[in-house]
C-alpha positions as CSV (number, residue, x, y, z in Angstrom):
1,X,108.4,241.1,106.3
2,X,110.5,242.1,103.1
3,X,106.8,242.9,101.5
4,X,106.1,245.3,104.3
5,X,109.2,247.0,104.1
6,X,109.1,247.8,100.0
7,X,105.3,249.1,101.1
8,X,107.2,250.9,102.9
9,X,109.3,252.3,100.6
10,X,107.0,252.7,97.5
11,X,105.2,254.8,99.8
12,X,108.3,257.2,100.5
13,X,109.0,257.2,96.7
14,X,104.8,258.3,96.7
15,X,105.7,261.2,99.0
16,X,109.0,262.2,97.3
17,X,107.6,262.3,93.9
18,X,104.3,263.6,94.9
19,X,102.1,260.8,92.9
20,X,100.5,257.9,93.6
21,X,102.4,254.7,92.2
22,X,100.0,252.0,91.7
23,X,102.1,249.9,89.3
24,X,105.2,249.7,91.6
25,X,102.3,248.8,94.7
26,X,101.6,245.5,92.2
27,X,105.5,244.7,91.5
28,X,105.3,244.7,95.2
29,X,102.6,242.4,95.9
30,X,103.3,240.0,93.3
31,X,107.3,239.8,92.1
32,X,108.7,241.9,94.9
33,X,112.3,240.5,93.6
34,X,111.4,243.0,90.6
35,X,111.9,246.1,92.7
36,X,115.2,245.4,92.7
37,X,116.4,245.7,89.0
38,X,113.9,248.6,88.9
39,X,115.4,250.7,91.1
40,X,118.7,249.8,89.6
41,X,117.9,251.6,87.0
42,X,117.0,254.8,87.8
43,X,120.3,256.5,88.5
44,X,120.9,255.9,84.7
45,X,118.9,258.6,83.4
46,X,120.1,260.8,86.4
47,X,123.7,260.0,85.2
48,X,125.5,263.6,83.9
49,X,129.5,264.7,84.2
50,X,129.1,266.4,80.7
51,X,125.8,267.8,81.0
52,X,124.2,270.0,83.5
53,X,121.4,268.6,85.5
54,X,119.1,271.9,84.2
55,X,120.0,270.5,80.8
56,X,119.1,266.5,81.5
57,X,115.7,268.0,83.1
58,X,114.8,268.9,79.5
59,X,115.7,265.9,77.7
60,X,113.4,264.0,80.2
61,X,110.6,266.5,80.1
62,X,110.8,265.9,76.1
63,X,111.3,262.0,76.3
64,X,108.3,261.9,78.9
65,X,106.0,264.2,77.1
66,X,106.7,261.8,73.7
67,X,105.5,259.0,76.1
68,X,101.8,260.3,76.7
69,X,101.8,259.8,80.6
70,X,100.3,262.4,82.6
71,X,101.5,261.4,85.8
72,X,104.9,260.7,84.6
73,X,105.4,264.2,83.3
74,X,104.3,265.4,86.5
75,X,107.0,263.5,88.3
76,X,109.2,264.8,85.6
77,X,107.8,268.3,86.4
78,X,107.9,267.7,89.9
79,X,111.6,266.7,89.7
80,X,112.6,269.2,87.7
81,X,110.9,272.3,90.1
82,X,113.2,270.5,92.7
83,X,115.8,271.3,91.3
84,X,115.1,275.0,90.6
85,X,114.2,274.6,86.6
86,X,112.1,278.0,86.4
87,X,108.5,277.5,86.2
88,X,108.0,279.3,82.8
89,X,110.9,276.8,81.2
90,X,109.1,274.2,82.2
91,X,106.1,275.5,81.1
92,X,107.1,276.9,77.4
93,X,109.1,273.4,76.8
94,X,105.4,271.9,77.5
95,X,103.6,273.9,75.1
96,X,106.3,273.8,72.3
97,X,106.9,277.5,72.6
98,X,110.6,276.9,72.3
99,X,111.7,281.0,71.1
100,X,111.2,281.4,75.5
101,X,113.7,279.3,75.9
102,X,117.5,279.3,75.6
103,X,118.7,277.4,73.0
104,X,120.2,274.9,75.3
105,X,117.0,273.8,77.0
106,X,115.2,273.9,73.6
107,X,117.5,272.1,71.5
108,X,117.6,269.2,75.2
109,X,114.1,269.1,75.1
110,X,113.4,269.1,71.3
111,X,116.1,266.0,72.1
112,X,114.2,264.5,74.4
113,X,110.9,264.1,72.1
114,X,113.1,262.9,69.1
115,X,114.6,260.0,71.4
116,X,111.0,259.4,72.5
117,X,109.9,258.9,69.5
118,X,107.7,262.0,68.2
119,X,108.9,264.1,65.5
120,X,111.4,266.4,65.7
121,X,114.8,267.6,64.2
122,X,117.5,266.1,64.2
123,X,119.4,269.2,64.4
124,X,118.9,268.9,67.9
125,X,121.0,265.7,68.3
126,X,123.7,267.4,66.5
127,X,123.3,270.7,68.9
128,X,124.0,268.2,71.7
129,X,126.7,267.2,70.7
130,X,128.4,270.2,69.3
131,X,127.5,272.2,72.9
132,X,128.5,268.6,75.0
133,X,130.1,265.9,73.2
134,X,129.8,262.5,72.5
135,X,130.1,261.9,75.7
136,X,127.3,264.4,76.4
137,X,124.9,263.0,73.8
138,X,125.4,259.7,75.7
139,X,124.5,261.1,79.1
140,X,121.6,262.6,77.3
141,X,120.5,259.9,75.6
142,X,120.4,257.9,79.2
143,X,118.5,260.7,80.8
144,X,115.5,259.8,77.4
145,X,115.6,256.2,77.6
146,X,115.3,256.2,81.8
147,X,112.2,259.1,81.6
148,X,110.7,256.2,78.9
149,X,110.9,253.4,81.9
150,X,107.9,254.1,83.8
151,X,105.4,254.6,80.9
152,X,106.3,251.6,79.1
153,X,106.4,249.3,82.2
154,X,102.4,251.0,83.0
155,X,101.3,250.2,80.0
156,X,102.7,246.9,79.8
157,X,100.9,246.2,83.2
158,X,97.8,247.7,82.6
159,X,97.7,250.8,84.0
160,X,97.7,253.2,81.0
161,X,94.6,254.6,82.3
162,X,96.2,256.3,84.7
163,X,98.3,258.3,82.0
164,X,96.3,262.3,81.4
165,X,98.1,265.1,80.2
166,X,95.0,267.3,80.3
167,X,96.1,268.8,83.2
168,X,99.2,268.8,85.6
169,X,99.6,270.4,89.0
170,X,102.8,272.8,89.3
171,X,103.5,274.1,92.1
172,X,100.6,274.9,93.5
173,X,98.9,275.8,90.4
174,X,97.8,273.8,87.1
175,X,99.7,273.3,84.4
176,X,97.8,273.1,80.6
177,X,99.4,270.4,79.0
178,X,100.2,271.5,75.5
């Protein structure tokens, strides 16, 4: 019965996220007791009293980009056109043309792909927290460790094929991956 009812709900997270989530159908069906702690920790990298959700969309964007998953940048770019991020931000953070942006979403997203990992400045970790605070860097750095979750646990499982960012689907439209 309690197997049924997480199908259940993976499938609601597939509608609400717009993907397919394979790797959370096999926590399911073999350590369903996992779910649990997993969705436990979500709301950490959603966490923000310092920094404006806009601004955490970026750092994500970044952290998820600097993880090489396809499909969880496009739940990342999916989340972030819920929440009224403008199409060409999200689209000039993903191809590294960072003079379109303000310097608020830049410096979060050049954040983002530091905190993942890739190579960036570290100015942008002192821009943070200039513009936010310490606190704000903390929130921040949440929101880059919770959008590195899902990658790691699909690669640890096996299903790094999945992960393609030759293409993502935005709103209608495709989005180059830069």
């Amino acid at each position: 019965m309690i197997r049924i009812l997480l199908t259940r709900l993976v499938a609601r997270f597939e509608r609400i996220l717009g993907v397919e989530l394979p790797y959370l159908r096999a926590v399911t069906e073999h350590s369903p007791s996992a779910l649990l702690p997993i969705a436990l920790s979500m709301p950490a990298s959603a966490y923000g009293r310092q920094v404006p959700a806009s601004v955490l969309h970026m750092v994500r964007l970044g952290a998820t980009q600097a993880q090489d998953c396809g499909e969880c940048l496009q739940i990342a770019v999916n989340m972030a056109v819920r929440d009224s991020i403008a199409a060409e931000d999200i689209r000039a953070a993903l191809s590294g043309r960072f003079d379109e942006l303000s310097s608020e979403f830049a410096e979060a997203f050049e954040f983002g792909r530091l905190a993942g990992g890739q190579p960036a400045s570290p100015d942008c970790r002192e821009a943070l927290r200039a513009r936010y605070s310490e606190k704000g860097l903390i929130e921040a750095s949440m929101a880059a460790a919770g959008a590195q979750f899902f990658p790691v646990l699909k690669r640890g499982m096996g299903f790094a094929h999945a992960c393609d960012l030759d293409r993502l689907e935005f709103v209608g439209h495709d989005l180059e991956a830069a």
